[in-house]
BAGUGU-329686 format. One record per residue (C-alpha): residue in three letters; residue number from 1; y, x, z. Coordinates in steps of 0.25 Angstrom, whole numbers. Each point is the difference from the previous one (the first is absolute). Layout:
NODE   aa    i      y      x      z
NODE  ala  NUM      Y      X      Z
...
//
This chain:
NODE   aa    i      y      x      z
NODE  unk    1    465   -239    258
NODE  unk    2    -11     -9     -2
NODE  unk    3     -9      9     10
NODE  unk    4     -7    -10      9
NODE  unk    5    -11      7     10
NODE  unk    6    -10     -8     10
NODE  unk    7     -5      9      9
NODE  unk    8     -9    -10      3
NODE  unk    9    -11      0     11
NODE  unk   10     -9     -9    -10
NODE  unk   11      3     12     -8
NODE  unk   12     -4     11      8
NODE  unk   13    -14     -6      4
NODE  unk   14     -4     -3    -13
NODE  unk   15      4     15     -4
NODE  unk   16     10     -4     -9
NODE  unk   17     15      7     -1
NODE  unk   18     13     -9      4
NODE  unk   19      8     -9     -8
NODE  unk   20     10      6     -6
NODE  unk   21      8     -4    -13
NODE  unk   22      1      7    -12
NODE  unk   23      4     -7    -10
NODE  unk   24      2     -2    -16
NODE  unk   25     10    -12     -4
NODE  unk   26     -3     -1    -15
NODE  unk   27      4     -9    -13
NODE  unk   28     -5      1    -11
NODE  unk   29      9      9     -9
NODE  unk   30      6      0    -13
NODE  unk   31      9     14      4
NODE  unk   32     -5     14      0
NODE  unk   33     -1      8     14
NODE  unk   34     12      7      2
NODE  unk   35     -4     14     -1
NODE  unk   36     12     10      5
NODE  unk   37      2      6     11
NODE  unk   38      5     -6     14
NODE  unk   39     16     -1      1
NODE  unk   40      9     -5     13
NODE  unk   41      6    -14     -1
NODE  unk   42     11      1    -12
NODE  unk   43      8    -12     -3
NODE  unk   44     -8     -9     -6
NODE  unk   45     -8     -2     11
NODE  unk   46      6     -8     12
NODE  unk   47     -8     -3     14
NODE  unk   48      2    -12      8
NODE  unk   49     -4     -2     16
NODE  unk   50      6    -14     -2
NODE  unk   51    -11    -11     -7
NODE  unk   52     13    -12      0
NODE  unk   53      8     13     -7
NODE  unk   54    -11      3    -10
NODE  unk   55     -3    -14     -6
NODE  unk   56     14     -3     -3
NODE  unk   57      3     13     -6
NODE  unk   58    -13      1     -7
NODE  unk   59     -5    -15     -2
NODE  unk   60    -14      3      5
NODE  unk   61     -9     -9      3
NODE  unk   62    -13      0      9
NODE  unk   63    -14      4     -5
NODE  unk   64     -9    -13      6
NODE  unk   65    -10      6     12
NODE  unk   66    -11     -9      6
NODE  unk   67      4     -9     11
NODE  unk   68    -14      4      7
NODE  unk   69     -4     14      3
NODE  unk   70    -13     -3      4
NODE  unk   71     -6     -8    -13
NODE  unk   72     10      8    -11
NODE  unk   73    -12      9     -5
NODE  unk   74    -15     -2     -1
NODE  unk   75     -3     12     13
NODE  unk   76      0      0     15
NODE  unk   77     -9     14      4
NODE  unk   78      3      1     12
NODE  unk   79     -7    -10     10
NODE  unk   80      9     -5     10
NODE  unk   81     14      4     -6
NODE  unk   82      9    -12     -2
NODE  unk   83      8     -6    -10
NODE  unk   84     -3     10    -11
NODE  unk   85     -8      2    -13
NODE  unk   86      0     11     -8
NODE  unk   87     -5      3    -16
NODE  unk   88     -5     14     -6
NODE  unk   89     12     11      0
NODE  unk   90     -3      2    -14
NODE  unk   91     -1    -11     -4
NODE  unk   92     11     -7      5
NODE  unk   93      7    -12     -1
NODE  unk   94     13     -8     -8
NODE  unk   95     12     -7      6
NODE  unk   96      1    -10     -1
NODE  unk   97    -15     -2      4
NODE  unk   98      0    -13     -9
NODE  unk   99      8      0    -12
NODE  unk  100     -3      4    -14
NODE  unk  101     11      8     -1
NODE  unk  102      0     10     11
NODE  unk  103     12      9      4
NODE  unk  104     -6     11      6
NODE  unk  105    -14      4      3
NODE  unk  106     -3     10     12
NODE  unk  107    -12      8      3
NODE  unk  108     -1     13      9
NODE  unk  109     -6     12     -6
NODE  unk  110      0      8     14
NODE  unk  111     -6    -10      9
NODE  unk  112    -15      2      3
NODE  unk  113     -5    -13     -3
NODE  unk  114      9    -12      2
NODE  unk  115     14     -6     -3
NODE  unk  116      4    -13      8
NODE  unk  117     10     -9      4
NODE  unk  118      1     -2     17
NODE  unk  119      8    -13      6
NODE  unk  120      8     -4     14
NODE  unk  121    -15      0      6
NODE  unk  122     -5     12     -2
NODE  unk  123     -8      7     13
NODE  unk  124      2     13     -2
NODE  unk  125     11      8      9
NODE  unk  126      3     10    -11
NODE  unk  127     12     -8     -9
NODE  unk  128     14      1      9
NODE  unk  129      8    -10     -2
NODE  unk  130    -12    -11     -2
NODE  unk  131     -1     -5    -15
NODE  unk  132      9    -13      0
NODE  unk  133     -7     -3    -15
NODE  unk  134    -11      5     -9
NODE  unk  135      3     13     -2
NODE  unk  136     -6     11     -9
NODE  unk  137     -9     12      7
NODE  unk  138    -12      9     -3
NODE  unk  139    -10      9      7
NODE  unk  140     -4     14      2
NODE  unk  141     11      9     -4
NODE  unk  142     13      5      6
NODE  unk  143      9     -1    -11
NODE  unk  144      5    -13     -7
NODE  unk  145      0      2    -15
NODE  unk  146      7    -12     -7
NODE  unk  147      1     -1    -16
NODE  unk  148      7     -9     -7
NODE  unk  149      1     -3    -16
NODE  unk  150      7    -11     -6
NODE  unk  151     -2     -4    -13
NODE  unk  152     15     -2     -4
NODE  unk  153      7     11      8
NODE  unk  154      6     -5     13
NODE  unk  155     13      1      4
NODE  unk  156     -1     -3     15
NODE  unk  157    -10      1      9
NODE  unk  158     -1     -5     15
NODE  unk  159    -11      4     11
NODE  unk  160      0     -8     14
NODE  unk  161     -6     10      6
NODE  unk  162     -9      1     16
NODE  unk  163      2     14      6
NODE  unk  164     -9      7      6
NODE  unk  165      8     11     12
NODE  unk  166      1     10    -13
NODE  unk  167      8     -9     -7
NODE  unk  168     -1     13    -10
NODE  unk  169      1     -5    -13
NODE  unk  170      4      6    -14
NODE  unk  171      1     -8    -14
NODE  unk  172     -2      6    -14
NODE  unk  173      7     -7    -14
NODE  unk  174     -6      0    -10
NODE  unk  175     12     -3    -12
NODE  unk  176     -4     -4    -14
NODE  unk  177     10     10     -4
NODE  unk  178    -10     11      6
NODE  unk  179      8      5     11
NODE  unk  180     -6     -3     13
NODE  unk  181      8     -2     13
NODE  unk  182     -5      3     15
NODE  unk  183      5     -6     11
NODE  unk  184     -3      5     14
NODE  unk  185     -1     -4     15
NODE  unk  186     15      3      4
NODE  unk  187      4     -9    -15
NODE  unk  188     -9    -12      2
NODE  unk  189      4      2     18
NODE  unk  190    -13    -10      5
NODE  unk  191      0     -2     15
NODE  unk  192    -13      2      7
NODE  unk  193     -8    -11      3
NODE  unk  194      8    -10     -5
NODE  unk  195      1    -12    -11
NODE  unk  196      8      9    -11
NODE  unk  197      6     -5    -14
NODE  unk  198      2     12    -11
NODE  unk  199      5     -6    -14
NODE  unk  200      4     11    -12
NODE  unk  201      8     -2    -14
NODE  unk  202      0      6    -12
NODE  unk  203      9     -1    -12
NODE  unk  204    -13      8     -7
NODE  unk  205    -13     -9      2
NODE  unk  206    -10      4      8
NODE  unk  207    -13      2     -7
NODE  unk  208     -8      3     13
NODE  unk  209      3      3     14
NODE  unk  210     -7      8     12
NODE  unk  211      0     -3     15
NODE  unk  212     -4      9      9
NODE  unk  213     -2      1     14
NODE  unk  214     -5      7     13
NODE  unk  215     -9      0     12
NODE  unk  216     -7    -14     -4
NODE  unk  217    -15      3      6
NODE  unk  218      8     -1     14
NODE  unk  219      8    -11     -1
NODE  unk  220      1    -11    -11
NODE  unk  221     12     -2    -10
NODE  unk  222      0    -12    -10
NODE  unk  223      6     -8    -11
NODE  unk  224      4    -13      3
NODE  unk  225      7     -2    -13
NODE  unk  226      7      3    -13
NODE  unk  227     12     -3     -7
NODE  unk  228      0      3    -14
NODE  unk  229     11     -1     -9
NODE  unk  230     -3      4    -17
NODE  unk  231     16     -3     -3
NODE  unk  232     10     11     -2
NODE  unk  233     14     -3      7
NODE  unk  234     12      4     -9
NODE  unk  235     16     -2      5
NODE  unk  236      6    -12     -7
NODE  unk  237     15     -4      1
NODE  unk  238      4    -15      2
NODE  unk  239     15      0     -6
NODE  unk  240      1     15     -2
NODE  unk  241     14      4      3
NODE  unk  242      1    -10     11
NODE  unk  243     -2     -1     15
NODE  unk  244     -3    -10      8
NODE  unk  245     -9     -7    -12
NODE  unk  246      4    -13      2
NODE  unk  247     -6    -12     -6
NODE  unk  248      3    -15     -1
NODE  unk  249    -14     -6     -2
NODE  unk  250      5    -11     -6
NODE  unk  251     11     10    -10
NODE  unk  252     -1     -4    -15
NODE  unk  253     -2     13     -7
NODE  unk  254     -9     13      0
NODE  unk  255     -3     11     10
NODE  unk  256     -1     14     -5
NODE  unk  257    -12      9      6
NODE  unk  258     -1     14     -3
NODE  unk  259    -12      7      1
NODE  unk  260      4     14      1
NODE  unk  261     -6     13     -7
NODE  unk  262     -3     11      8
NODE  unk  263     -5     16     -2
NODE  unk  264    -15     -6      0
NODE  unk  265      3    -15     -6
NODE  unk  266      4     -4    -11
NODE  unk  267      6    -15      1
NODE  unk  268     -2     -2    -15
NODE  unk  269    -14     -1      1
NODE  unk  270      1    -13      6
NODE  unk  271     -6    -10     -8
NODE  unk  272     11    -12      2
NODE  unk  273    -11    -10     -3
NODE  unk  274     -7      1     13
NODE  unk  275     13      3      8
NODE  unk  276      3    -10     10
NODE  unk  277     11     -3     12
NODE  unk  278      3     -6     12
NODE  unk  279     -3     -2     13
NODE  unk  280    -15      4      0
NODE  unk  281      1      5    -14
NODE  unk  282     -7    -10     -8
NODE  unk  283     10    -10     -3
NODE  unk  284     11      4    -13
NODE  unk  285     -2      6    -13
NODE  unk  286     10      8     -5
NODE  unk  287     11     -6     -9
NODE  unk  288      1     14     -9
NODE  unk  289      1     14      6
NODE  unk  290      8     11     -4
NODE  unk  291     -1     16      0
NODE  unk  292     12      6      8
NODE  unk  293      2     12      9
NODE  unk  294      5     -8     13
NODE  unk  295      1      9     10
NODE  unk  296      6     10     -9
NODE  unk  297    -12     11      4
NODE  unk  298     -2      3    -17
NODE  unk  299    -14     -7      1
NODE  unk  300      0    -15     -7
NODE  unk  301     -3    -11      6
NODE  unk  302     -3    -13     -1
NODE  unk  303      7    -13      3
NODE  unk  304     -7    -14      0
NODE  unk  305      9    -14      1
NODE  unk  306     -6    -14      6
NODE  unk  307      4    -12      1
NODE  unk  308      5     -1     14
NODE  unk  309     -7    -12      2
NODE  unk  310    -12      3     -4
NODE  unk  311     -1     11     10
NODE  unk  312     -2     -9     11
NODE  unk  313      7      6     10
NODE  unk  314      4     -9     10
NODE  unk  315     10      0     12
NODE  unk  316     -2     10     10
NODE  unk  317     -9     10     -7
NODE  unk  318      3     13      1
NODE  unk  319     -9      7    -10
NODE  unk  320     -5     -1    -15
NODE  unk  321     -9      8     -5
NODE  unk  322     -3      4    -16
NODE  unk  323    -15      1     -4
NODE  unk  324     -6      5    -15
NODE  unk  325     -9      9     -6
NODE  unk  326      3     13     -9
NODE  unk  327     -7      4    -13
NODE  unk  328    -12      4      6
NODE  unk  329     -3    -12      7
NODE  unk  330      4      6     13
NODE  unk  331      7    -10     10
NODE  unk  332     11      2      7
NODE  unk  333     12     -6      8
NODE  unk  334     14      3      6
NODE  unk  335      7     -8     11
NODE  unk  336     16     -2      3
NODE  unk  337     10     -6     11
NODE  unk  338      5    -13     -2
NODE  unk  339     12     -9      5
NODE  unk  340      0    -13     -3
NODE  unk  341     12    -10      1
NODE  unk  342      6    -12     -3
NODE  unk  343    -12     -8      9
//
């Protein structure tokens, strides 16, 4: 859905073709390609249409775009276009443009010549609704091919999309695990000409990903962001067996948290020096842990003390959250209800 096309008079004079994205979203990539054969959504995979829904189920966070279409890379082709530039579509370019570190890095293998970012000014009448940021296009083709690697396996991924009126979209998984899932118009439900959010989740990273879309040498579609998430979210229990969990912040005593095994995770693989609990999950070490089979579903699981203090919960919160990594360095986090009393 990263088709953008300008059907630009600039364009037509100088014998050029449109504007229209197709682009690849790249990282550089420690994971093979997934290489079997496209399936339907299964239920590793969840799609989200809400961006405040997505972050707090996934903790993603936001790739960092320019604040400047017009000065974010080193070309402006067209004279009289405003509030673009542009770099070579092979070539590319990382995000963020200026870190050492970048997360992702994009180019578009389709387009004829040039990928870009456009801003709130651009002049052209070819990008319904009007970019309210810098927002991620190419030219000359007329169908969007985004591909993204990541270099740890993601476990979410959150487009913020601009429609063109197709608004026909599909994305391709690509799962370390090798199976790859494909996920179509009617799934991902993007309205025409409109300001759109698609997030996934995966239990199974994803090693690479595949957005395409239609009809973008007629009308432009875009980018305008990216939320990534490289933690994998697992169920965890505060005070299995009870309900309300309720908690005196200022209680002396520990607080049992169970991180729970299911058919494709094994809780024991949590490595309990880097576990950690409370209300942002950074703040308490687990006292001990213990192996035990707490929802009674014959997979162990595994249950961590702290020190309630420690915890920092405070009064009036109404979440905690459980954060760690498993044997093979992958990170992952779990978050439960809370209830706290004697405030």
């Amino acid at each position: 859905m990263l088709c953008f096309s300008a059907r630009s008079a600039n364009f037509k004079r100088a014998g050029r073709r449109p504007f229209s994205l197709a682009l690849v979203l790249s990282v550089s990539s420690l994971l093979p390609a997934a290489l079997a054969s496209p399936s339907h959504a299964d239920q590793s995979v969840q799609v989200f249409h809400s961006k405040p829904e997505f972050v707090s189920h996934t903790g993603a966070t936001q790739i960092s775009f320019p604040e400047d279409a017009d000065s974010a890379l080193p070309l402006k082709p067209v004279p009289g276009l405003l509030d673009y530039s542009c770099t070579d579509n092979a070539t590319g370019f990382a995000l963020p443009l200026t870190s050492p570190s970048p997360q992702v890095h994009i180019t578009a293998p389709f387009a004829d010549t040039y990928i870009c970012f456009i801003g709130p000014d651009w002049n052209e009448p070819n990008t319904i609704p009007q970019p309210r940021k810098p927002t991620i296009v190419a030219n000359g083709t007329d169908t969007y091919f985004l591909s993204v690697t990541f270099p740890q396996g993601a476990h979410a991924v959150g487009f913020e999309l601009l429609t063109n009126f197709a608004a026909a979209e599909t994305l391709v998984l690509n799962l370390s695990d090798g199976r790859t899932v494909t996920l179509d118009d009617s799934q991902l439900d993007t309205a025409p000409n409109a300001f759109e959010f698609v997030g996934v989740a995966t239990s199974v990273p994803i090693s690479s990903l595949e957005l395409y879309t239609d009809l973008g040498a007629l009308q432009n579609e875009g980018i305008e962001g990216i939320l990534l998430s490289t933690s994998r979210r697992i169920s965890i229990d505060i005070k299995p067996g009870s309900f309300p969990n309720s908690i005196n912040p200022t209680a002396r005593g520990s607080l049992p948290v169970a991180a729970l095994s299911t058919s494709d995770f094994d809780a024991r693989s949590l490595l309990p020096s880097t576990i950690r609990f409370g209300p942002t999950g950074t703040e308490a070490a687990p006292l001990r842990f213990a192996v035990e089979d707490v929802d009674a579903n014959g997979i162990p699981d595994v249950v961590f003390h702290f020190k309630i203090t420690e915890t920092r919960i405070a009064c009036g919160q109404s979440e905690a959250r459980l954060t760690g990594t498993n044997q093979e360095g992958q990170m992952l986090f779990g978050t439960d209800s809370v209830r706290t009393v004697g405030c």
